[in-house]
N, C-alpha and C positions, 0 to 999 in steps of 0.2 A: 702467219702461222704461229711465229712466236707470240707474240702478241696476244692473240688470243688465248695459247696456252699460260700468259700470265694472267690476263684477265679472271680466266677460270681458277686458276691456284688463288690468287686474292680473293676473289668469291669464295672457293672452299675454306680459305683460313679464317676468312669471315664469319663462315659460319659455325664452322670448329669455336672460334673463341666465343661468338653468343653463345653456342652448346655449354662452354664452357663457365660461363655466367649462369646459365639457367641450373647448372648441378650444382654451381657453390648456393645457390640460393637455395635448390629442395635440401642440402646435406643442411643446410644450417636450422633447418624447421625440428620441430619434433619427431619422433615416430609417432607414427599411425597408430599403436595401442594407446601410447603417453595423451594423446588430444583427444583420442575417444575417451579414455578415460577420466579425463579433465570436462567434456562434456556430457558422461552421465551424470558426475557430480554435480553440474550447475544445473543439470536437466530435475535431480532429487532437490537440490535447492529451490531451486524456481518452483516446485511442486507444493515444496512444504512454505514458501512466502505466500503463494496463490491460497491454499490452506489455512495460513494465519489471517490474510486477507476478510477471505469468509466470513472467521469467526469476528473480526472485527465489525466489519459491515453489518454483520448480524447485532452484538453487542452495541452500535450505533443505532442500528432502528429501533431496539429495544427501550436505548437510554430516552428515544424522539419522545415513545409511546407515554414514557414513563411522566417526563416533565410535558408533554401534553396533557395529562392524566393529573400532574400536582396542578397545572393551571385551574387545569377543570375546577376542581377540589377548591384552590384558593379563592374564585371567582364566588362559587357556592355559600363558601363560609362567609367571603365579606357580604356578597345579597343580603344572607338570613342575618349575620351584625344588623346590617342597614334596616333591615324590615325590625329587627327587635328593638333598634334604639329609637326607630321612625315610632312600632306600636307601645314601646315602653318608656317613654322617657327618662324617666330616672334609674339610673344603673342598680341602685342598691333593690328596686323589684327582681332583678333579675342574678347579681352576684351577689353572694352574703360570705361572712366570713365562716368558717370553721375552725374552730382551734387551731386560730395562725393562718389559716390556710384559703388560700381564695376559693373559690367551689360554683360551678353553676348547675 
């Protein structure tokens, strides 16, 4: 009978002391408005990175279109070079000067 009523008191102190471990651990955390708080901030943060994001991505496909667009462009001008030195041989049919100034 003793016995057992030791068994039981070291079980209950047992668990008294982990009880007692799990309160120093929640007293050590923040309050509950301090974390919420902390997480609307990262929640308005993360909004407005997701936001910059965007406009990045946007500005990136834009810059793709762009330097697509100068290849385009570049590929055209050298063709017509090609086809006007191919049909004109001699440059000065084609550039003369201007008062200093090169001119076609």
């Amino acid at each position: 009978m003793l016995k057992v009523q030791l068994e039981e008191a070291k079980i209950e102190r047992q668990h008294k002391e982990e009880c007692e471990a799990i309160r120093r651990l929640i007293a050590a955390q923040p309050p509950r408005a301090e974390t919420q708080r902390q997480l609307n901030e990262l929640e308005k943060e993360l909004v407005g990175m997701e936001a910059e994001n965007f406009a990045a991505s946007r500005t990136l496909e834009l810059r793709k279109k762009q330097f697509g667009l100068l290849l385009h462009v570049v590929s055209v001008v050298n063709f017509t070079m090609v086809f006007i030195t191919a049909k004109f041989p001699t440059v000065d049919t084609i550039f003369y000067r201007v008062g200093g100034q090169t001119a076609v």
